[in-house]
MISEFI-705676 format. One record per residue (C-alpha): chain; x, y, z; residue number from 1; residue in one letter. Coordinates in nm, 3 decimals. Layout:
BEGIN
<atom kette="A" X="X" Y="Y" Z="Z" nr="NUM" rest="a"/>
...
This chain:
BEGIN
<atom kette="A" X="0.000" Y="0.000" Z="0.000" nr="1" rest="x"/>
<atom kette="A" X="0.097" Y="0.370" Z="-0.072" nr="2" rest="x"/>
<atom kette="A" X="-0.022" Y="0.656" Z="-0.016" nr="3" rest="x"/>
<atom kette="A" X="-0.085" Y="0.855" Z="-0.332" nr="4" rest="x"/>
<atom kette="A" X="-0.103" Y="1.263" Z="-0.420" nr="5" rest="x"/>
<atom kette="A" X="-0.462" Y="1.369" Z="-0.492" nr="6" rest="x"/>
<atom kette="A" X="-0.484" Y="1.590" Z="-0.774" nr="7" rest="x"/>
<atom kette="A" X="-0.644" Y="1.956" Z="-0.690" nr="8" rest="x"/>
<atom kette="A" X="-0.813" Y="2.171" Z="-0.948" nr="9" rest="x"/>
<atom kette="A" X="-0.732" Y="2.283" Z="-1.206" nr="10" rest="x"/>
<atom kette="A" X="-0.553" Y="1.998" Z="-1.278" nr="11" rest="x"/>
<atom kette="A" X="-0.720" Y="1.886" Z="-1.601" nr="12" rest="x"/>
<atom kette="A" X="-0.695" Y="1.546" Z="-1.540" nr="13" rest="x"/>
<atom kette="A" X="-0.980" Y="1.614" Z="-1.266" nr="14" rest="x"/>
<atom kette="A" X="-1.204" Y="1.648" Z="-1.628" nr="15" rest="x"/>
<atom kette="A" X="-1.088" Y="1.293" Z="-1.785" nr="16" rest="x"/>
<atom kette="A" X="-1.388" Y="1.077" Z="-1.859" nr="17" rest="x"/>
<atom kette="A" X="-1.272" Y="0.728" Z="-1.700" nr="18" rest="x"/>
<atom kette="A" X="-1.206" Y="0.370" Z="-1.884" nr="19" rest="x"/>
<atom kette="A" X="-1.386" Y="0.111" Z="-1.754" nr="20" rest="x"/>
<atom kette="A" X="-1.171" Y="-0.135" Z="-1.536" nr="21" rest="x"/>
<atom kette="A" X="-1.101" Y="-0.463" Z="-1.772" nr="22" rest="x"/>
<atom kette="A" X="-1.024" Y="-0.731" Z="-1.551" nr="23" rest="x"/>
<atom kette="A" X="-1.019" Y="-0.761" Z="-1.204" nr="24" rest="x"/>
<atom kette="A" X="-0.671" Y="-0.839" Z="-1.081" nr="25" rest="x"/>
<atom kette="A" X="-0.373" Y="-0.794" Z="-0.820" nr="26" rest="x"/>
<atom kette="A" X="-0.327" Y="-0.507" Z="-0.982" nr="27" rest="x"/>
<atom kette="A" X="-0.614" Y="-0.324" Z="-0.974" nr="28" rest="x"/>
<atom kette="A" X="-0.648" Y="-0.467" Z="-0.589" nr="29" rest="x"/>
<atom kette="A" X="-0.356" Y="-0.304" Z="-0.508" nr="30" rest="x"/>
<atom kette="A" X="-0.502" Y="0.029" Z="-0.643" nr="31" rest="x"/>
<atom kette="A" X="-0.801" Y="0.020" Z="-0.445" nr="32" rest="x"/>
<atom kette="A" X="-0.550" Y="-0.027" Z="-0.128" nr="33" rest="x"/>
<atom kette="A" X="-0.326" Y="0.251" Z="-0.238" nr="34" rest="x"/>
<atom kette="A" X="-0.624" Y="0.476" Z="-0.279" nr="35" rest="x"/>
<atom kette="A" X="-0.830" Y="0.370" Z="0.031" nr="36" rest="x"/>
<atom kette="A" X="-0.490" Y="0.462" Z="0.191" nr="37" rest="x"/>
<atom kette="A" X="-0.526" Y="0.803" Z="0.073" nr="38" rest="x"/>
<atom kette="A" X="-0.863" Y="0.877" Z="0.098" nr="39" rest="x"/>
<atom kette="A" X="-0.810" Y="0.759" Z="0.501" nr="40" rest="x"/>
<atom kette="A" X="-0.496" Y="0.965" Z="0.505" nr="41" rest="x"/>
<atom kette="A" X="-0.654" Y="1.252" Z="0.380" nr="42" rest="x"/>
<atom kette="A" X="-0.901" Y="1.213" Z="0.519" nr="43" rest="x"/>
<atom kette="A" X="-1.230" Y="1.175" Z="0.322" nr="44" rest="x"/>
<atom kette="A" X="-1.494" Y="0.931" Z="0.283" nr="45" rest="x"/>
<atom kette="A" X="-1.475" Y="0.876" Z="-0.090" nr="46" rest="x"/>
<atom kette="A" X="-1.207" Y="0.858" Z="-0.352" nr="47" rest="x"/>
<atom kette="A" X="-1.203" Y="0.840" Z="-0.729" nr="48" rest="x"/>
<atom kette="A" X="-0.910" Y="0.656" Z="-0.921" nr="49" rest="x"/>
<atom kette="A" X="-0.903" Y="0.962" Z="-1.134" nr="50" rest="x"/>
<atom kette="A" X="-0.846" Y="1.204" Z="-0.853" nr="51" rest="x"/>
<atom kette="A" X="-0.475" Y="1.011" Z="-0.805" nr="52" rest="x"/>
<atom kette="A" X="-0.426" Y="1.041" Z="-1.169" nr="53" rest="x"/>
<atom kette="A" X="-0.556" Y="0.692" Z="-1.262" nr="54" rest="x"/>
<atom kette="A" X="-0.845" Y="0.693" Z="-1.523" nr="55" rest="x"/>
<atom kette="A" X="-1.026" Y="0.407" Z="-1.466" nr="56" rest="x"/>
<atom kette="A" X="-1.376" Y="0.374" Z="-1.316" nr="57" rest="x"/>
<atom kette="A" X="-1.311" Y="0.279" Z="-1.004" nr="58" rest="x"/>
<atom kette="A" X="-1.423" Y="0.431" Z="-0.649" nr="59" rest="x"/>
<atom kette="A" X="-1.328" Y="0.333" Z="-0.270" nr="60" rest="x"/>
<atom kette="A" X="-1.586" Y="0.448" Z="0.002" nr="61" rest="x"/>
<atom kette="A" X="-1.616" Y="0.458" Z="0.381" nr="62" rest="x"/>
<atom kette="A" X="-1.905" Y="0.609" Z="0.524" nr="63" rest="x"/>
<atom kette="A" X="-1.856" Y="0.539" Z="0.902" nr="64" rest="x"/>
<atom kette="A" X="-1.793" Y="0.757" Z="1.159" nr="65" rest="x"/>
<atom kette="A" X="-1.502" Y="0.865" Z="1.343" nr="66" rest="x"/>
<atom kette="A" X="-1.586" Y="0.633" Z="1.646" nr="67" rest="x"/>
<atom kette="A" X="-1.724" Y="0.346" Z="1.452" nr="68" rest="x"/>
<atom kette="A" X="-1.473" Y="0.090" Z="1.287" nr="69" rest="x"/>
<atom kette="A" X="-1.370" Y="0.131" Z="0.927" nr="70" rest="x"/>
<atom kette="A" X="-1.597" Y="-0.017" Z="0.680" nr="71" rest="x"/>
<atom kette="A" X="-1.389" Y="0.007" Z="0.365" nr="72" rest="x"/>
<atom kette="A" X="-1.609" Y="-0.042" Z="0.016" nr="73" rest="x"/>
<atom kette="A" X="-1.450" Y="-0.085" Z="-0.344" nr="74" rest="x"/>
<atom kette="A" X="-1.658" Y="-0.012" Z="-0.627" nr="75" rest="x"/>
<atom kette="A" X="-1.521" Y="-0.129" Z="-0.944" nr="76" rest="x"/>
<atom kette="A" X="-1.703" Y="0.033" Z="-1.231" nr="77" rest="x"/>
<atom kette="A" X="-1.997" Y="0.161" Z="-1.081" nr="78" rest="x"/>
<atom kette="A" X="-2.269" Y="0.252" Z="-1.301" nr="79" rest="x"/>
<atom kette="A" X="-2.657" Y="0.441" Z="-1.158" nr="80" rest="x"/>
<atom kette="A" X="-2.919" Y="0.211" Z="-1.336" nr="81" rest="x"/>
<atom kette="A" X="-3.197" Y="0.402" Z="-1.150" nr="82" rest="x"/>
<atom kette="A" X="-3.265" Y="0.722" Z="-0.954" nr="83" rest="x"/>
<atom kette="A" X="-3.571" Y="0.882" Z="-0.776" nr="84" rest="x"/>
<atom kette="A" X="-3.750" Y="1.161" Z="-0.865" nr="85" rest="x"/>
<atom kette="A" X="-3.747" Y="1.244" Z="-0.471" nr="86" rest="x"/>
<atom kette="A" X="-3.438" Y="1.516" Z="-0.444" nr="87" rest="x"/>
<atom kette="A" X="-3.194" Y="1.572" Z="-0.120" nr="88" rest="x"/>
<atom kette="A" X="-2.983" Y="1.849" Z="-0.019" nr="89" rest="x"/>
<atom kette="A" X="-2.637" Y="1.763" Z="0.077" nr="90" rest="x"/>
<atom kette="A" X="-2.314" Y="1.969" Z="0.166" nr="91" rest="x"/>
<atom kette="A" X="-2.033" Y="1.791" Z="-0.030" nr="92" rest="x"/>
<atom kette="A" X="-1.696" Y="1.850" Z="0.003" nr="93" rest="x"/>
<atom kette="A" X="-1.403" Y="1.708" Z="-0.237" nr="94" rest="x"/>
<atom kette="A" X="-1.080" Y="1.625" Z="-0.167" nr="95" rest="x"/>
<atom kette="A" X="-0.982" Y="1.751" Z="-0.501" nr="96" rest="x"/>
<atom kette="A" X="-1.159" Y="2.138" Z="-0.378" nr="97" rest="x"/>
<atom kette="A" X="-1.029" Y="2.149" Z="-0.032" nr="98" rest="x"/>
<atom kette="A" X="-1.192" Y="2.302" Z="0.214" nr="99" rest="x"/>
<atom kette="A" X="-1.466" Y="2.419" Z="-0.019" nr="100" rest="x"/>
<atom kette="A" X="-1.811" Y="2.308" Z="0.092" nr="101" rest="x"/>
<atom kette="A" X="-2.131" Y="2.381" Z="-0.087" nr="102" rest="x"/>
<atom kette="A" X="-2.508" Y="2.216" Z="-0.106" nr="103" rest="x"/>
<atom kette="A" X="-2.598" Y="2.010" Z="-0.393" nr="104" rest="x"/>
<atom kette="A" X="-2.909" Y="1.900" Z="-0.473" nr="105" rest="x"/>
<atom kette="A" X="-2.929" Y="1.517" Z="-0.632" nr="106" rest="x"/>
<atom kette="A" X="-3.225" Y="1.204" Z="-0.625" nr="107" rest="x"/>
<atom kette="A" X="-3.262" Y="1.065" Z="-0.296" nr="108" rest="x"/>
<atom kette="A" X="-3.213" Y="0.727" Z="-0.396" nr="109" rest="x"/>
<atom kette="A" X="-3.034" Y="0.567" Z="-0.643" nr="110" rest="x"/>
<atom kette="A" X="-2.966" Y="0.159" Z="-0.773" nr="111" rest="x"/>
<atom kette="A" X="-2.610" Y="0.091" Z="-0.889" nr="112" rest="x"/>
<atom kette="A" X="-2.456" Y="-0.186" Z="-1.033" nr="113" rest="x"/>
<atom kette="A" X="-2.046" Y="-0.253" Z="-0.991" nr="114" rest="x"/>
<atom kette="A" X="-1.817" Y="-0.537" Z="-0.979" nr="115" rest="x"/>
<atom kette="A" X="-1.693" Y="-0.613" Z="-0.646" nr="116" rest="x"/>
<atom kette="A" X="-1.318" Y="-0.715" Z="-0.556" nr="117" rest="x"/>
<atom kette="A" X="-1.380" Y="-1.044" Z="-0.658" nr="118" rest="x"/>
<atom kette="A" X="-1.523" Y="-0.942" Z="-1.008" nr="119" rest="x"/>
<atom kette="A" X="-1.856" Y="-1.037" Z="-0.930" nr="120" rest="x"/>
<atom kette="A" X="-2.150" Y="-0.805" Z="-1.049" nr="121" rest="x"/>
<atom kette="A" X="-2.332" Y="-0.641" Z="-0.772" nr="122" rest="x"/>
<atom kette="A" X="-2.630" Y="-0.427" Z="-0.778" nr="123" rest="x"/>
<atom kette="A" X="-2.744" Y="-0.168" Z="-0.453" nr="124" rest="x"/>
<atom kette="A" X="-2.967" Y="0.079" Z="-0.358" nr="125" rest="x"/>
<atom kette="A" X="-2.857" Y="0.361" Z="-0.159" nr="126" rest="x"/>
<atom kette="A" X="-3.009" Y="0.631" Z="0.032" nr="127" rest="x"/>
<atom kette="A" X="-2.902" Y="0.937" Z="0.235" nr="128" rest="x"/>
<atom kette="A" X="-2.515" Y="1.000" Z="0.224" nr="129" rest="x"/>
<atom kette="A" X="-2.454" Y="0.675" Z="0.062" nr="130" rest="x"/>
<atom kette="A" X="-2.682" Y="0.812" Z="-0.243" nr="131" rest="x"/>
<atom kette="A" X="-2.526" Y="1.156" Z="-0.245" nr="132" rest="x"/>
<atom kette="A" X="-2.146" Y="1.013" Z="-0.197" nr="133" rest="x"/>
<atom kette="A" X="-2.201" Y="0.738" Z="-0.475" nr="134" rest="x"/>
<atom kette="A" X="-2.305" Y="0.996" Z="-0.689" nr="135" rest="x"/>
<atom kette="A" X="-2.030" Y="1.244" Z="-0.646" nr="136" rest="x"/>
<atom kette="A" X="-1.771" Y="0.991" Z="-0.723" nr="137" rest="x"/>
<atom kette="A" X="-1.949" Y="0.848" Z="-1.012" nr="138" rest="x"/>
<atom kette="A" X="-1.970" Y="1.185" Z="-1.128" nr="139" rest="x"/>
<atom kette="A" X="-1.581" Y="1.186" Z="-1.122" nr="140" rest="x"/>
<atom kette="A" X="-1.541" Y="0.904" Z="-1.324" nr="141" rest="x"/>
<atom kette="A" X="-1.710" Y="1.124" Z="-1.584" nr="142" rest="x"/>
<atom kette="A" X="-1.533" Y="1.443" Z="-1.541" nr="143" rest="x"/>
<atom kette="A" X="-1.759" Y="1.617" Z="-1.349" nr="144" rest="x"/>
<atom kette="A" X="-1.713" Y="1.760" Z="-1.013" nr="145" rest="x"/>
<atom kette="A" X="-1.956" Y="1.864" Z="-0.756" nr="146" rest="x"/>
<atom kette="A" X="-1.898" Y="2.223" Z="-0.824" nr="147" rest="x"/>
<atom kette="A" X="-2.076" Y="2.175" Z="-1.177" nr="148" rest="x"/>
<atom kette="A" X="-2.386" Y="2.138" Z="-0.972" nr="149" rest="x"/>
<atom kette="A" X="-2.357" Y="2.463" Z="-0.801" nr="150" rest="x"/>
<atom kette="A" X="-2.469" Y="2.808" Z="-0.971" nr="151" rest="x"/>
<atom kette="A" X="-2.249" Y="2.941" Z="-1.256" nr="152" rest="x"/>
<atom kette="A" X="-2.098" Y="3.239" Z="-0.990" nr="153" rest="x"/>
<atom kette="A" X="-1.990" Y="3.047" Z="-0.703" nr="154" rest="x"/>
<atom kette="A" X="-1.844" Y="2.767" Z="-0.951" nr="155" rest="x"/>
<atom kette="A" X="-1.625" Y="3.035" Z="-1.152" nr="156" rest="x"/>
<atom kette="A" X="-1.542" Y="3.224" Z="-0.792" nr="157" rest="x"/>
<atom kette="A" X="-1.378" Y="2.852" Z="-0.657" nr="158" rest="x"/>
<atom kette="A" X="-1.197" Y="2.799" Z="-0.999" nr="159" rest="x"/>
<atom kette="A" X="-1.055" Y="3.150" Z="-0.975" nr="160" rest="x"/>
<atom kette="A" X="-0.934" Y="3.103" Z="-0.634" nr="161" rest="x"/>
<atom kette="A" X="-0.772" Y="2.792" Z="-0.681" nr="162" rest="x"/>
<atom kette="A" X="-0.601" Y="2.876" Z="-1.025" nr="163" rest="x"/>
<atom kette="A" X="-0.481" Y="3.147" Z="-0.828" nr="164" rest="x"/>
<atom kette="A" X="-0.303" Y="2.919" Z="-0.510" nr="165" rest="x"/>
<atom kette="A" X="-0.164" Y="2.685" Z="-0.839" nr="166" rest="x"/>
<atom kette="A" X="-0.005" Y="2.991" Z="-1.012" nr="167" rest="x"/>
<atom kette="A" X="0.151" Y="3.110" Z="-0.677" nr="168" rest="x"/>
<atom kette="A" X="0.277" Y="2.768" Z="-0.596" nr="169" rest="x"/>
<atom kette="A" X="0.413" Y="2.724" Z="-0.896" nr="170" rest="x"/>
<atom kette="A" X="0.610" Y="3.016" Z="-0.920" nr="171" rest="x"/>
Protein backbone atom coordinates (compact mmCIF):
# COMPACT_ATOMS: atom_id res chain seq x y z
CA UNK A 1 0.00 0.00 0.00
CA UNK A 2 0.97 3.70 -0.72
CA UNK A 3 -0.22 6.56 -0.16
CA UNK A 4 -0.85 8.55 -3.32
CA UNK A 5 -1.03 12.63 -4.20
CA UNK A 6 -4.62 13.69 -4.92
CA UNK A 7 -4.84 15.90 -7.74
CA UNK A 8 -6.44 19.56 -6.90
CA UNK A 9 -8.13 21.71 -9.48
CA UNK A 10 -7.32 22.83 -12.06
CA UNK A 11 -5.53 19.98 -12.78
CA UNK A 12 -7.20 18.86 -16.01
CA UNK A 13 -6.95 15.46 -15.40
CA UNK A 14 -9.80 16.14 -12.66
CA UNK A 15 -12.04 16.48 -16.28
CA UNK A 16 -10.88 12.93 -17.85
CA UNK A 17 -13.88 10.77 -18.59
CA UNK A 18 -12.72 7.28 -17.00
CA UNK A 19 -12.06 3.70 -18.84
CA UNK A 20 -13.86 1.11 -17.54
CA UNK A 21 -11.71 -1.35 -15.36
CA UNK A 22 -11.01 -4.63 -17.72
CA UNK A 23 -10.24 -7.31 -15.51
CA UNK A 24 -10.19 -7.61 -12.04
CA UNK A 25 -6.71 -8.39 -10.81
CA UNK A 26 -3.73 -7.94 -8.20
CA UNK A 27 -3.27 -5.07 -9.82
CA UNK A 28 -6.14 -3.24 -9.74
CA UNK A 29 -6.48 -4.67 -5.89
CA UNK A 30 -3.56 -3.04 -5.08
CA UNK A 31 -5.02 0.29 -6.43
CA UNK A 32 -8.01 0.20 -4.45
CA UNK A 33 -5.50 -0.27 -1.28
CA UNK A 34 -3.26 2.51 -2.38
CA UNK A 35 -6.24 4.76 -2.79
CA UNK A 36 -8.30 3.70 0.31
CA UNK A 37 -4.90 4.62 1.91
CA UNK A 38 -5.26 8.03 0.73
CA UNK A 39 -8.63 8.77 0.98
CA UNK A 40 -8.10 7.59 5.01
CA UNK A 41 -4.96 9.65 5.05
CA UNK A 42 -6.54 12.52 3.80
CA UNK A 43 -9.01 12.13 5.19
CA UNK A 44 -12.30 11.75 3.22
CA UNK A 45 -14.94 9.31 2.83
CA UNK A 46 -14.75 8.76 -0.90
CA UNK A 47 -12.07 8.58 -3.52
CA UNK A 48 -12.03 8.40 -7.29
CA UNK A 49 -9.10 6.56 -9.21
CA UNK A 50 -9.03 9.62 -11.34
CA UNK A 51 -8.46 12.04 -8.53
CA UNK A 52 -4.75 10.11 -8.05
CA UNK A 53 -4.26 10.41 -11.69
CA UNK A 54 -5.56 6.92 -12.62
CA UNK A 55 -8.45 6.93 -15.23
CA UNK A 56 -10.26 4.07 -14.66
CA UNK A 57 -13.76 3.74 -13.16
CA UNK A 58 -13.11 2.79 -10.04
CA UNK A 59 -14.23 4.31 -6.49
CA UNK A 60 -13.28 3.33 -2.70
CA UNK A 61 -15.86 4.48 0.02
CA UNK A 62 -16.16 4.58 3.81
CA UNK A 63 -19.05 6.09 5.24
CA UNK A 64 -18.56 5.39 9.02
CA UNK A 65 -17.93 7.57 11.59
CA UNK A 66 -15.02 8.65 13.43
CA UNK A 67 -15.86 6.33 16.46
CA UNK A 68 -17.24 3.46 14.52
CA UNK A 69 -14.73 0.90 12.87
CA UNK A 70 -13.70 1.31 9.27
CA UNK A 71 -15.97 -0.17 6.80
CA UNK A 72 -13.89 0.07 3.65
CA UNK A 73 -16.09 -0.42 0.16
CA UNK A 74 -14.50 -0.85 -3.44
CA UNK A 75 -16.58 -0.12 -6.27
CA UNK A 76 -15.21 -1.29 -9.44
CA UNK A 77 -17.03 0.33 -12.31
CA UNK A 78 -19.97 1.61 -10.81
CA UNK A 79 -22.69 2.52 -13.01
CA UNK A 80 -26.57 4.41 -11.58
CA UNK A 81 -29.19 2.11 -13.36
CA UNK A 82 -31.97 4.02 -11.50
CA UNK A 83 -32.65 7.22 -9.54
CA UNK A 84 -35.71 8.82 -7.76
CA UNK A 85 -37.50 11.61 -8.65
CA UNK A 86 -37.47 12.44 -4.71
CA UNK A 87 -34.38 15.16 -4.44
CA UNK A 88 -31.94 15.72 -1.20
CA UNK A 89 -29.83 18.49 -0.19
CA UNK A 90 -26.37 17.63 0.77
CA UNK A 91 -23.14 19.69 1.66
CA UNK A 92 -20.33 17.91 -0.30
CA UNK A 93 -16.96 18.50 0.03
CA UNK A 94 -14.03 17.08 -2.37
CA UNK A 95 -10.80 16.25 -1.67
CA UNK A 96 -9.82 17.51 -5.01
CA UNK A 97 -11.59 21.38 -3.78
CA UNK A 98 -10.29 21.49 -0.32
CA UNK A 99 -11.92 23.02 2.14
CA UNK A 100 -14.66 24.19 -0.19
CA UNK A 101 -18.11 23.08 0.92
CA UNK A 102 -21.31 23.81 -0.87
CA UNK A 103 -25.08 22.16 -1.06
CA UNK A 104 -25.98 20.10 -3.93
CA UNK A 105 -29.09 19.00 -4.73
CA UNK A 106 -29.29 15.17 -6.32
CA UNK A 107 -32.25 12.04 -6.25
CA UNK A 108 -32.62 10.65 -2.96
CA UNK A 109 -32.13 7.27 -3.96
CA UNK A 110 -30.34 5.67 -6.43
CA UNK A 111 -29.66 1.59 -7.73
CA UNK A 112 -26.10 0.91 -8.89
CA UNK A 113 -24.56 -1.86 -10.33
CA UNK A 114 -20.46 -2.53 -9.91
CA UNK A 115 -18.17 -5.37 -9.79
CA UNK A 116 -16.93 -6.13 -6.46
CA UNK A 117 -13.18 -7.15 -5.56
CA UNK A 118 -13.80 -10.44 -6.58
CA UNK A 119 -15.23 -9.42 -10.08
CA UNK A 120 -18.56 -10.37 -9.30
CA UNK A 121 -21.50 -8.05 -10.49
CA UNK A 122 -23.32 -6.41 -7.72
CA UNK A 123 -26.30 -4.27 -7.78
CA UNK A 124 -27.44 -1.68 -4.53
CA UNK A 125 -29.67 0.79 -3.58
CA UNK A 126 -28.57 3.61 -1.59
CA UNK A 127 -30.09 6.31 0.32
CA UNK A 128 -29.02 9.37 2.35
CA UNK A 129 -25.15 10.00 2.24
CA UNK A 130 -24.54 6.75 0.62
CA UNK A 131 -26.82 8.12 -2.43
CA UNK A 132 -25.26 11.56 -2.45
CA UNK A 133 -21.46 10.13 -1.97
CA UNK A 134 -22.01 7.38 -4.75
CA UNK A 135 -23.05 9.96 -6.89
CA UNK A 136 -20.30 12.44 -6.46
CA UNK A 137 -17.71 9.91 -7.23
CA UNK A 138 -19.49 8.48 -10.12
CA UNK A 139 -19.70 11.85 -11.28
CA UNK A 140 -15.81 11.86 -11.22
CA UNK A 141 -15.41 9.04 -13.24
CA UNK A 142 -17.10 11.24 -15.84
CA UNK A 143 -15.33 14.43 -15.41
CA UNK A 144 -17.59 16.17 -13.49
CA UNK A 145 -17.13 17.60 -10.13
CA UNK A 146 -19.56 18.64 -7.56
CA UNK A 147 -18.98 22.23 -8.24
CA UNK A 148 -20.76 21.75 -11.77
CA UNK A 149 -23.86 21.38 -9.72
CA UNK A 150 -23.57 24.63 -8.01
CA UNK A 151 -24.69 28.08 -9.71
CA UNK A 152 -22.49 29.41 -12.56
CA UNK A 153 -20.98 32.39 -9.90
CA UNK A 154 -19.90 30.47 -7.03
CA UNK A 155 -18.44 27.67 -9.51
CA UNK A 156 -16.25 30.35 -11.52
CA UNK A 157 -15.42 32.24 -7.92
CA UNK A 158 -13.78 28.52 -6.57
CA UNK A 159 -11.97 27.99 -9.99
CA UNK A 160 -10.55 31.50 -9.75
CA UNK A 161 -9.34 31.03 -6.34
CA UNK A 162 -7.72 27.92 -6.81
CA UNK A 163 -6.01 28.76 -10.25
CA UNK A 164 -4.81 31.47 -8.28
CA UNK A 165 -3.03 29.19 -5.10
CA UNK A 166 -1.64 26.85 -8.39
CA UNK A 167 -0.05 29.91 -10.12
CA UNK A 168 1.51 31.10 -6.77
CA UNK A 169 2.77 27.68 -5.96
CA UNK A 170 4.13 27.24 -8.96
CA UNK A 171 6.10 30.16 -9.20
Amino acid sequence: MALREILVIPDKRLRVVSKPVEAVNAQIRALADDMLETMYDAPGIGLAAIQIGEPLRLVTMDLAKKDEEKDPHVFINPQITWSSEDRNVHEEGCLSIPEYYEEVERPAKVRFTYLDLDGKLQEVEADGIFATCIQHEIDHLNGVLFIDHISKLKRDRVIKKFTKIAKQAAE
